[in-house]
Every structure is written in C-alpha cells, then in structure tokens.
C-alpha positions in Angstrom: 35.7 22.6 -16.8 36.9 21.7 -13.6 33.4 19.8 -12.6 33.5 17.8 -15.5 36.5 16.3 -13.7 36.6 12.2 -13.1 37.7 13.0 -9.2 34.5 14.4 -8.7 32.4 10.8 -8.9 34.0 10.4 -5.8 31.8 10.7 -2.8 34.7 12.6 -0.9 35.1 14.7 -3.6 31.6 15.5 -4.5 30.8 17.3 -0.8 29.8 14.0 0.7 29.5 13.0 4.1 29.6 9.6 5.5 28.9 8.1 2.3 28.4 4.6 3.4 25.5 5.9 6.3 24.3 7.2 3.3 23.8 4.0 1.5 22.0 2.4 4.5 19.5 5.0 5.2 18.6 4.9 1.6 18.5 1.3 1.6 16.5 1.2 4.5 13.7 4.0 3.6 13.5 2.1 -0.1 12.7 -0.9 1.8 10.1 0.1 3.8 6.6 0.0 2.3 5.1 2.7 0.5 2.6 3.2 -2.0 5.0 3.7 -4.9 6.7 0.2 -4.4 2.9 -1.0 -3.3 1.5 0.3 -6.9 4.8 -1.4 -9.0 4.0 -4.6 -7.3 0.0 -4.7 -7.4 0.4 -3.7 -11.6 2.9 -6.0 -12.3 1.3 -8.7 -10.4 -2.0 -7.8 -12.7 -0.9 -6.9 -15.6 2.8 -7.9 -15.8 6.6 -6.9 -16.1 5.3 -4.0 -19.1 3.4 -2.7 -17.0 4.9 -2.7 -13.9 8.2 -1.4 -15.5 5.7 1.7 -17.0 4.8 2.2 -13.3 8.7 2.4 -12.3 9.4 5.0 -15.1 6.2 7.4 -14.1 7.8 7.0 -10.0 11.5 7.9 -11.1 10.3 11.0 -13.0 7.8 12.0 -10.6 10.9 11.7 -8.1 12.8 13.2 -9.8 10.5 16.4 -10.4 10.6 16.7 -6.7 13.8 16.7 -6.4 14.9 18.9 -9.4 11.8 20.7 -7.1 14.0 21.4 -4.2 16.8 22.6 -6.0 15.3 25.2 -7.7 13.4 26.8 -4.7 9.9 25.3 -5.3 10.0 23.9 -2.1 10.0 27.7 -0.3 6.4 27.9 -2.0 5.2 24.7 -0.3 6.9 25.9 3.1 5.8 29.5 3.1 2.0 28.7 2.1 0.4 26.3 4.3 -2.7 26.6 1.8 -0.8 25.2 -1.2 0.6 22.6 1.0 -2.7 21.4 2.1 -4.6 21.5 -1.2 -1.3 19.3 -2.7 -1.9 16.9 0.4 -5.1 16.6 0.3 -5.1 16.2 -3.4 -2.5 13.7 -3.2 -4.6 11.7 0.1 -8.1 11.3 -2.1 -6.0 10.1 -4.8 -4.3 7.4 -2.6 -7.8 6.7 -1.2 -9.4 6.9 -4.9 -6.9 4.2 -5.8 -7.0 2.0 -2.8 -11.0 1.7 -3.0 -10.8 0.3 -7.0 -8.7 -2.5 -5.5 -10.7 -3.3 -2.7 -13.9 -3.2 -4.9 -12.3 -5.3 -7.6 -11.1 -7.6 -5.1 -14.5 -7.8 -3.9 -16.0 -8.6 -7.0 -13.1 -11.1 -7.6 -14.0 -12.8 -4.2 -18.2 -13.0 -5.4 -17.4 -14.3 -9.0 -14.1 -16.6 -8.1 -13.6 -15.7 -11.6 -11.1 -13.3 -13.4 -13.4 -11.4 -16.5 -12.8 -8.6 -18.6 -15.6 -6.9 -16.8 -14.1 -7.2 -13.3 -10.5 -5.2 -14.8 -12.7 -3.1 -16.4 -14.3 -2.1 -13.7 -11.2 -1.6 -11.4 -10.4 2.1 -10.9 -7.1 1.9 -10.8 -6.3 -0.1 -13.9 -8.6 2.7 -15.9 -5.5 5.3 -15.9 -2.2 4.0 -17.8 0.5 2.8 -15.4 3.3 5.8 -16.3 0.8 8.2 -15.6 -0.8 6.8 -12.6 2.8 6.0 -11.0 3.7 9.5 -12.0 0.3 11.2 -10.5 1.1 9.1 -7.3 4.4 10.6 -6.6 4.3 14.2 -7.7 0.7 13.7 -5.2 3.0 13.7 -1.7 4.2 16.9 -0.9 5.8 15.3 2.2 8.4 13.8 0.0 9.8 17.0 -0.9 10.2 18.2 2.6 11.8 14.3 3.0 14.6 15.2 0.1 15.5 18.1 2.2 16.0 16.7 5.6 17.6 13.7 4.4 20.0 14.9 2.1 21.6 17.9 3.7 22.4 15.3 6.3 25.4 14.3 3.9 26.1 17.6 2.5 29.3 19.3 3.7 28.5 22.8 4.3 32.2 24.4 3.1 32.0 22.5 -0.2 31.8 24.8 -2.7 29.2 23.1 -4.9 26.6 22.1 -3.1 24.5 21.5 -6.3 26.6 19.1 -7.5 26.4 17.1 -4.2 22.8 17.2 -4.0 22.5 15.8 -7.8 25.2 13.2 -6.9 23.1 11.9 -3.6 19.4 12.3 -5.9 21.4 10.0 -8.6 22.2 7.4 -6.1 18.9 7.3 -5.0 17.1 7.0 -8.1 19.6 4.3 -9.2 19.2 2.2 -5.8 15.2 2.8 -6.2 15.2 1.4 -9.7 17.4 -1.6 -8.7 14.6 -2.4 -6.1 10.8 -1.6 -8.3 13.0 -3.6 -11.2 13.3 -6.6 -8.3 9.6 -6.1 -7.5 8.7 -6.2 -11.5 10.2 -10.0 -11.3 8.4 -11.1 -8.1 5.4 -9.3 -9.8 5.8 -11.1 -13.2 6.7 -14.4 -11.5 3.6 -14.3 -9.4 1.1 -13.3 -12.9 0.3 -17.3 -13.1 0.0 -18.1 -9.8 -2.7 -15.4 -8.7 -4.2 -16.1 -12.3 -5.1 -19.8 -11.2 -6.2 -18.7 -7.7 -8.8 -16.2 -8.2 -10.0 -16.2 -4.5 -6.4 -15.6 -3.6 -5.8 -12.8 -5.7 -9.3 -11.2 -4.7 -7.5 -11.2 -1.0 -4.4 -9.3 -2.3 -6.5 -6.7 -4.2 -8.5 -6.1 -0.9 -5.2 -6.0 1.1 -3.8 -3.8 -1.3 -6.6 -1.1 -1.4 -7.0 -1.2 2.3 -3.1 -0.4 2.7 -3.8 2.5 0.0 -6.4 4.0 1.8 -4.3 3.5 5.4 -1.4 5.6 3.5 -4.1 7.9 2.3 -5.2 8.7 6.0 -1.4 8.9 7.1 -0.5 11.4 4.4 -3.3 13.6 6.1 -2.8 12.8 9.6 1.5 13.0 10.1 
C-alpha cells in the first residue's frame, strides 16, 4: 500500500520535475483564451452563475476524458490513423463554427430589435443544447488537446520514477483543480455582468457578435494548425 502513502502528495515524490515551472505554464495556457473559458463566460453572462457553472462541469469531464484518454492508449488510435484524426477535427471545427454563427446571428437580431425577447434566445443556436452537454461536446470536439496533454506533461515526468501513472494523474489533478479555480472566477465576472448587458441590449448584441466571430476564428485554427 505503499502508493497510498501521504509522502507521495509531494511533487518530488510523485515523479515530478520542476514543479513550480509547472504551475506557470499551466497558469499561463489557462489564461490564454480559448473557446472553453470563451463558452463559460458567454453562458454565464446569458444565462447566469447555474449555467455557467453546468458549462464548467461538462469542460472538466470532457478534460478529463482526454486525459484518462492518453493514459490508456487511446491516443495511439488518433496518432496512427490520420483519418480518425481528421474526421474528430473536423467534427470538432463545424461544431466551433456551428456555435460561433448562433451567437453572431443572435447578436444580430439583438442589434435590429435593441430588445432582449424570448424569441431572440430561442432562436440562438447555441443556447438550444444544455450547457453540460454543450461544454462537454466542445472539449471532447479538439483532438489537438490530447496530443497537448502529452507534450506538456511528460515535460515534468521523471523518466526513472517508477510510477509514472501516478505522476501523470497527480499533474492532470493540478490542472483540473487550477482550471476550475479560473471558469469558477469567470462564472462571477459572468453573473456580475447578467444586469449590466440586460439593460444594454445594443451592447450585449456586440458581445454576442464578438463572441461568435472568435468561435468561428478558433474553428478555422483547429483546421488550419
């Protein structure tokens, strides 16, 4: 039962290489924009902290199917059959895109009314599918991020420890925990903003538009990169 073991929730202990370089590069790539933190923001801002925190939860499982992905091997399949690989990208780019044009056309129709209606949310695409499952569908759509939780992790993984499971679960944890920390940040800024966008129609109808235009950008990136 030695990996039940207290000493092994130390980094040093766990297989872990320059723990603290760890921390920053995960702090940085969470940082950076991407259409998982994009989505969290845009529902909470629409529909508020439930929803946006639905949206978190469908992201850190999706995540974390990837990850539990790479573990297990699955990855090999995407590696070894550039046909898979491309049907999952492409799959995953007209979903981005699919997304990105019901906020731009709701936040046209927002912009021609000036007026918030049942009709207009109706209408949006993306607000048709629940938030867990479209935050879910979103990242298990990105192939790319398996390939991402291969090159970044095995950066920190010490290749004599005996356990490398262990340390890759141990840096996944971490992760997940620091990305959480951050959508659950974006859930207030979200829910704090509800009011304001509510009384300023035209200004909202500029964020939906800015936010489906950035959907469909990371749509043609995913295929391009």
């Amino acid at each position: 039962m030695e990996w039940l073991s207290l000493g092994l929730l130390s980094p040093s202990n766990a297989g872990i290489m320059d723990f603290s370089s760890y921390l920053l590069g995960t702090l940085f790539i969470i940082l950076l924009p991407g259409p998982n933190s994009l989505y969290v923001l845009t529902i909470a801002i629409q529909k508020g902290w439930r929803a946006g925190a639905w949206g978190a939860v469908g992201i850190f499982i999706g995540d974390s199917i990837l990850m539990l992905a790479v573990v297990l091997g699955a990855a090999s399949i995407l590696i070894t059959s550039p046909i898979i690989f491309s049907l999952v990208r492409t799959l995953g780019a007209a979903y981005l895109a699919w997304m990105g044009y019901g906020l731009f056309r709701n936040g046209q129709q927002r912009w021609s009314t000036g007026l918030e209606t049942k009709t207009l949310e109706i209408q949006m695409r993306l607000m048709r599918l629940h938030p867990l499952l479209a935050a879910l569908t979103l990242s298990l759509t990105n192939p790319k991020a398996i390939f991402f939780f291969i090159a970044f992790f095995s950066q920190f993984i010490r290749p004599d420890f005996v356990r490398p499971l262990h340390t890759f679960f141990y840096l996944a944890i971490v992760l997940q925990l620091m990305s959480m920390a951050y959508l659950a940040c974006l859930i207030g800024v979200g829910q704090a903003s509800l009011r304001f966008f509510q009384s300023r129609p035209r200004l909202a109808a500029a964020l939906w538009m800015l936010a489906g235009i950035l959907f469909i950008g990371f749509a043609i990136r995913l295929l391009l990169v």
